[in-house]
C-alpha positions as CSV (number, residue, x, y, z in Angstrom):
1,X,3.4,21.9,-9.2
2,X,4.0,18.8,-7.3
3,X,5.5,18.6,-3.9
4,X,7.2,15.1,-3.3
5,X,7.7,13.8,0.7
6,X,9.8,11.6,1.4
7,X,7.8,8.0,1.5
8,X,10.6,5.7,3.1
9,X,14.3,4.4,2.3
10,X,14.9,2.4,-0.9
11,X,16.3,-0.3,1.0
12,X,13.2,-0.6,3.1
13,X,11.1,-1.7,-0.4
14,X,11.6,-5.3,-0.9
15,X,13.0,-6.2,-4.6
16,X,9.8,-8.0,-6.3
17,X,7.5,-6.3,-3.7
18,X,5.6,-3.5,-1.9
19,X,5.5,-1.9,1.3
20,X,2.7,0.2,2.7
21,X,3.5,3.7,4.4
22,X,1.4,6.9,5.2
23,X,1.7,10.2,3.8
24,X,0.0,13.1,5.0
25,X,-2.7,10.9,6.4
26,X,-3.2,8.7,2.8
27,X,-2.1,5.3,2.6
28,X,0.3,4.7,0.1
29,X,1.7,1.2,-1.4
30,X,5.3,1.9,-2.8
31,X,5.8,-1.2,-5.3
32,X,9.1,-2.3,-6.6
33,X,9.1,-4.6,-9.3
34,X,11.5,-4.8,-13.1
35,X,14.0,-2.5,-11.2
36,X,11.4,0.3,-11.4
37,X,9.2,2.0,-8.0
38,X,6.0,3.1,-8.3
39,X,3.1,4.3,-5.8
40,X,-0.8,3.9,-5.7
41,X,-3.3,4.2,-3.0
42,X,-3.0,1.6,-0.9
43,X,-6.7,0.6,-0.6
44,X,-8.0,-2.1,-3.2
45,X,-11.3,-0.2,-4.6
46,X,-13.1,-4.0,-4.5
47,X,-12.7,-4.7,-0.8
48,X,-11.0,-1.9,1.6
49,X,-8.3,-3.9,2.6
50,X,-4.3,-3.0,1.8
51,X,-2.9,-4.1,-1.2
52,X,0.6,-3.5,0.0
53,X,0.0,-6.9,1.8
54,X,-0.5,-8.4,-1.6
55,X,1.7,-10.5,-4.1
56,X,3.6,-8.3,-6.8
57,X,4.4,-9.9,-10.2
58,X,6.0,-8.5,-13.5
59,X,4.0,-5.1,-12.9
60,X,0.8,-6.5,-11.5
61,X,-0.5,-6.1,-7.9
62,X,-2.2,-8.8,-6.4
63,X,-5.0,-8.2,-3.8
64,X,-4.5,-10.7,-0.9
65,X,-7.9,-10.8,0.1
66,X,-10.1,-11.6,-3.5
67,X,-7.3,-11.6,-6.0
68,X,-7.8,-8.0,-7.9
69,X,-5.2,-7.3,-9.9
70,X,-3.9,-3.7,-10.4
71,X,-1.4,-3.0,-13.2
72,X,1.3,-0.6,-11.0
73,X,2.3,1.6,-14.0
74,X,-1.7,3.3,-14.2
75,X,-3.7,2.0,-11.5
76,X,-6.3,0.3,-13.6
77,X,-7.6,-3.4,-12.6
78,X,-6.1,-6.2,-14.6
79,X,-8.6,-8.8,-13.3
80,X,-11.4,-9.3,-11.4
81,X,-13.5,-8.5,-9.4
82,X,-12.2,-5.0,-9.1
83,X,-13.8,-3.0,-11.8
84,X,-12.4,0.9,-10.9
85,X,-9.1,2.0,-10.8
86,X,-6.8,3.1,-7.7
87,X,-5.1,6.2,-7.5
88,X,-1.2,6.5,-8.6
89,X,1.4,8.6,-8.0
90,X,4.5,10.6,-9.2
91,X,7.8,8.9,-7.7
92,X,11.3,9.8,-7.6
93,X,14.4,8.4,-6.4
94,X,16.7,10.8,-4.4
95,X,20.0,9.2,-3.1
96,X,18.8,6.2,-0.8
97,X,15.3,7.6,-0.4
98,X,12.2,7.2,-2.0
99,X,9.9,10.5,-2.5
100,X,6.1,10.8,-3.7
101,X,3.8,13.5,-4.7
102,X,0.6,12.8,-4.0
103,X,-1.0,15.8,-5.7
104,X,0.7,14.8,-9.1
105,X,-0.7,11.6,-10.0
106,X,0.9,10.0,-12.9
């Protein structure tokens, strides 16, 4: 079974973007984009630099530093040059917080 932590308030997520917290040691990026909040690891698997510093567009993830693109919803790369995958993660919204389980990834 999953445990969810709290990750951060909603309000702290920008509306079209991400924001990059720690949880239990793991760097997380929680994206908001469509309405919708999602989390992945927060470490582009190209280059090991944050993606939560990266451009977010309909429910892609831009890397700042290359340009990998993650797709939010799965983790997978959407263009190049990543080639594997980044972690996701279960989210749920609980009053005016936002709460992750890292051990249930989606």
């Amino acid at each position: 079974m999953s445990e969810f932590v709290r990750a951060c308030a909603l309000a702290e997520v920008p509306a079209d973007g991400a924001l990059g917290v720690e949880i239990e040691g793991v760097p997380v990026a929680i994206v908001r984009t469509g309405g919708e909040v999602y989390a992945l690891y927060d470490v582009c698997s190209h280059e090991e630099v944050p993606l939560s510093e990266g451009e977010i567009y309909d429910h892609t993830l831009e890397c700042w530093l290359h340009g990998s693109c993650f797709d939010v919803r799965t983790g997978k790369p959407t263009g190049p040059p990543a080639t594997k995958p980044v972690p996701t993660y279960s989210v749920k919204i609980e009053g005016a917080d936002v709460y992750v389980a890292l051990s249930g990834t989606d």
